[in-house]
Backbone as a chain_set.jsonl record, in Angstrom:
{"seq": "XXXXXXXXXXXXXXXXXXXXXXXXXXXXXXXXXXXXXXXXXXXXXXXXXXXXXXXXXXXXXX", "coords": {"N": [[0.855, -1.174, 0.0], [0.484, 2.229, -0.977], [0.979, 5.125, -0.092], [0.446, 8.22, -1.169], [1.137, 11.675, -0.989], [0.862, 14.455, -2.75], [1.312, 18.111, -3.073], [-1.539, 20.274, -3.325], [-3.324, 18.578, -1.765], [-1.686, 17.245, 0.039], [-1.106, 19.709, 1.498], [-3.043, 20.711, 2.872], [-3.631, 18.435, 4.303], [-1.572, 19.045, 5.946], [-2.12, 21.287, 6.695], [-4.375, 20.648, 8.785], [-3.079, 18.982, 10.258], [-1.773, 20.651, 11.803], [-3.884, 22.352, 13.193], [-5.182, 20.433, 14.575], [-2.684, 19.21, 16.422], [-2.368, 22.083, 17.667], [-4.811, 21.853, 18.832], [-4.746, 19.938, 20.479], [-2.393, 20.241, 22.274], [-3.809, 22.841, 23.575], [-5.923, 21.221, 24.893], [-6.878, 19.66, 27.616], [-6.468, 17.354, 28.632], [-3.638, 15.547, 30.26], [-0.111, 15.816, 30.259], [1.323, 13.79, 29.469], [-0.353, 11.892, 27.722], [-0.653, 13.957, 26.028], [1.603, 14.598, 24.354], [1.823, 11.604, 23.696], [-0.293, 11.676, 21.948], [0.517, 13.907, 20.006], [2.661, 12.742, 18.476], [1.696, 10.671, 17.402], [0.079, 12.046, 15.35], [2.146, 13.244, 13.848], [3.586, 11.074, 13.461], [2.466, 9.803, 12.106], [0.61, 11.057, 9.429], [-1.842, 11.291, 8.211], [-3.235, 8.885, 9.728], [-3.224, 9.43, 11.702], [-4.228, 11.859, 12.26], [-7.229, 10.964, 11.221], [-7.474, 9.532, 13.902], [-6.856, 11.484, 15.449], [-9.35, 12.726, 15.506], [-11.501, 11.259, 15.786], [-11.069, 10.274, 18.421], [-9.094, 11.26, 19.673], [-8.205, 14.38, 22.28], [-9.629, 17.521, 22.771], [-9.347, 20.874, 22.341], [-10.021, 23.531, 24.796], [-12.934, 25.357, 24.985], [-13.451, 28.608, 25.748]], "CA": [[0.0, 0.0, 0.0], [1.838, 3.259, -1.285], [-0.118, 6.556, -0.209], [1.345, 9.035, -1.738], [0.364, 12.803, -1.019], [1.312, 15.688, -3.012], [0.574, 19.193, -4.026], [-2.532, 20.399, -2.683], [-4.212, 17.642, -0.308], [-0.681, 17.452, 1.335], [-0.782, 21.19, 2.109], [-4.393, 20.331, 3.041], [-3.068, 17.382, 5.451], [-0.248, 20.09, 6.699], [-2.806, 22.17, 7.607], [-5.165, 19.912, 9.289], [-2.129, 18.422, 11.316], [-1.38, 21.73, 12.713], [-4.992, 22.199, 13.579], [-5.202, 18.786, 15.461], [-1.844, 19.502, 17.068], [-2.776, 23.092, 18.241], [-6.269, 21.265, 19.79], [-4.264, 18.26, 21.674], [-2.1, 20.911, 23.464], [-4.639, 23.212, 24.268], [-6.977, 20.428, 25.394], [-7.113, 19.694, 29.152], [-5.357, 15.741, 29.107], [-2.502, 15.3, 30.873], [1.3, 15.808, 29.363], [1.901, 12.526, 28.706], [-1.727, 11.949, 26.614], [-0.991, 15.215, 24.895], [2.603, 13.792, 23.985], [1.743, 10.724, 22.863], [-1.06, 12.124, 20.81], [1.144, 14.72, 19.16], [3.616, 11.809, 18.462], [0.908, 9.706, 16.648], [-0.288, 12.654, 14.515], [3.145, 13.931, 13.232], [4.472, 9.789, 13.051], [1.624, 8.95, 11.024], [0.264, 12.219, 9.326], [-3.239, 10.685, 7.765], [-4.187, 7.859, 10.026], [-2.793, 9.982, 13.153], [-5.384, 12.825, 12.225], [-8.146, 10.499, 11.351], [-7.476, 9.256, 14.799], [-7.681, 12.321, 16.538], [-10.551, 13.201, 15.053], [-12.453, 10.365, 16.464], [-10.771, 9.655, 19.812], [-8.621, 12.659, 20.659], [-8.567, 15.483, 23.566], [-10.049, 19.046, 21.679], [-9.144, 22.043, 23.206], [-11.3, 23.894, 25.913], [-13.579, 26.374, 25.008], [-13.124, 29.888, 26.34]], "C": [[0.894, 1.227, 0.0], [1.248, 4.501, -0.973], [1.236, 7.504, -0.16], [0.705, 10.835, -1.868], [1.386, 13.69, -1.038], [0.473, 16.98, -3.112], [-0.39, 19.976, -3.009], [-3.115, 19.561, -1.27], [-2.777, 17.406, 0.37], [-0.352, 18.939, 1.937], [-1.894, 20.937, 2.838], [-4.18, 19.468, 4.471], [-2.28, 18.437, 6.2], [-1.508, 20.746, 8.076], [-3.947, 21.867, 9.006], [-4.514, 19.251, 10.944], [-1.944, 19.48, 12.357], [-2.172, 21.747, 13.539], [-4.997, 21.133, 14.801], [-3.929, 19.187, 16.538], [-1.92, 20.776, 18.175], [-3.835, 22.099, 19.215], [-5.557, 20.955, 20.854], [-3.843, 19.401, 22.734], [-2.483, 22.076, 24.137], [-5.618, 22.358, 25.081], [-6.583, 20.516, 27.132], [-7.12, 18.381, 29.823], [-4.002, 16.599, 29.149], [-1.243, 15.291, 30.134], [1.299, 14.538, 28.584], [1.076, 12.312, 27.787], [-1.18, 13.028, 25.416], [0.211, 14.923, 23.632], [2.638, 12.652, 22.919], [0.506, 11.102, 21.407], [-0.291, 13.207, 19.626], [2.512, 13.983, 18.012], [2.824, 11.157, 17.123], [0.748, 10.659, 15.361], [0.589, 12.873, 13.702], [3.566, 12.635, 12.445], [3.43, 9.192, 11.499], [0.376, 10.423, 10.351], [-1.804, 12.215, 9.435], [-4.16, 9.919, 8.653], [-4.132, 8.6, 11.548], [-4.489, 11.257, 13.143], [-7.247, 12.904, 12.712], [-8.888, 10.067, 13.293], [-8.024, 9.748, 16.54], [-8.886, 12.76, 16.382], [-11.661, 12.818, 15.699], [-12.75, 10.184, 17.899], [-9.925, 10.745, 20.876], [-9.188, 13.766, 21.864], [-9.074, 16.313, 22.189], [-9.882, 20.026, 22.775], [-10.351, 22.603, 24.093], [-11.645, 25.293, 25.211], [-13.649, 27.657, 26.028], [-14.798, 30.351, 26.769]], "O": [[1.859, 1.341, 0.756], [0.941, 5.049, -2.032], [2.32, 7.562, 0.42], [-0.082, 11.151, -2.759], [2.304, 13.915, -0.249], [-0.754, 16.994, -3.211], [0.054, 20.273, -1.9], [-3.247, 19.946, -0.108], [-2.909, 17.401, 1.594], [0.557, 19.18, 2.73], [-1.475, 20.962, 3.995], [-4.564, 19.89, 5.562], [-2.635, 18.516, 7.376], [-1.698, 20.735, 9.292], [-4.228, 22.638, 9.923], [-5.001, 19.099, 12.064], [-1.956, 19.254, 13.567], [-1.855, 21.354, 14.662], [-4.728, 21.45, 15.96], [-4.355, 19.516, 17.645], [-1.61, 20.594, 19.352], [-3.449, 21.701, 20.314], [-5.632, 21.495, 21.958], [-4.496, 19.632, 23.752], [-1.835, 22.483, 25.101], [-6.137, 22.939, 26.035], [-6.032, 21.484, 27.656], [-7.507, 18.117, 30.961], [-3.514, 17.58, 28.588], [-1.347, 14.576, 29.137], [1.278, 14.36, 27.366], [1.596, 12.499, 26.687], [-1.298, 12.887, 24.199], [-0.007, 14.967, 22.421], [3.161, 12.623, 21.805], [0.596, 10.786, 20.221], [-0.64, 13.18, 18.446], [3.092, 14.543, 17.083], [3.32, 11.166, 15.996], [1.209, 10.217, 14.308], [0.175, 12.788, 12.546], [3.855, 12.676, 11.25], [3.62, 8.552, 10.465], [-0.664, 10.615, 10.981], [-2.634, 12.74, 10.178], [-5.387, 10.015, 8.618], [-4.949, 8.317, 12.425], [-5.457, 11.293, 13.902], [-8.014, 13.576, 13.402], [-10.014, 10.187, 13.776], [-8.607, 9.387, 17.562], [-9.455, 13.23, 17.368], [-12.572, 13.534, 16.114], [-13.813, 10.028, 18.5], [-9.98, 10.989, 22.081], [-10.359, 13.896, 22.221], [-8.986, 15.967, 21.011], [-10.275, 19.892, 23.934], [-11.485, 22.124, 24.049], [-10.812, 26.157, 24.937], [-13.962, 27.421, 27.195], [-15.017, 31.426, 27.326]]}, "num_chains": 1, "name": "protein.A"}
């Protein structure tokens, strides 16, 4: 299985990652959670995202 992302939908993914990344360490889990979640997202860009998407911390509302 070869996924291969250029161009656009990898700026697209970039941006998404950031997003997700910003959330985790605003969220309101614990270092280590926030850690390993920031770990997953960056190690695995696509399935890390999907991941948080589903199962992740999200930042706290103001």
């Amino acid at each position: 299985m070869d996924i291969n992302i250029t161009g656009i939908g990898g700026f697209i993914l970039l941006a998404l990652d950031i997003w997700a990344i910003i959330s985790v360490v605003g969220s309101g889990a614990s270092t280590g959670k926030k850690v390993i979640w920031v770990l997953v997202i960056l190690f695995l860009p696509l399935i890390g995202f999907i991941a948080w998407l589903l199962l992740g911390p999200r930042a706290q509302r103001i």
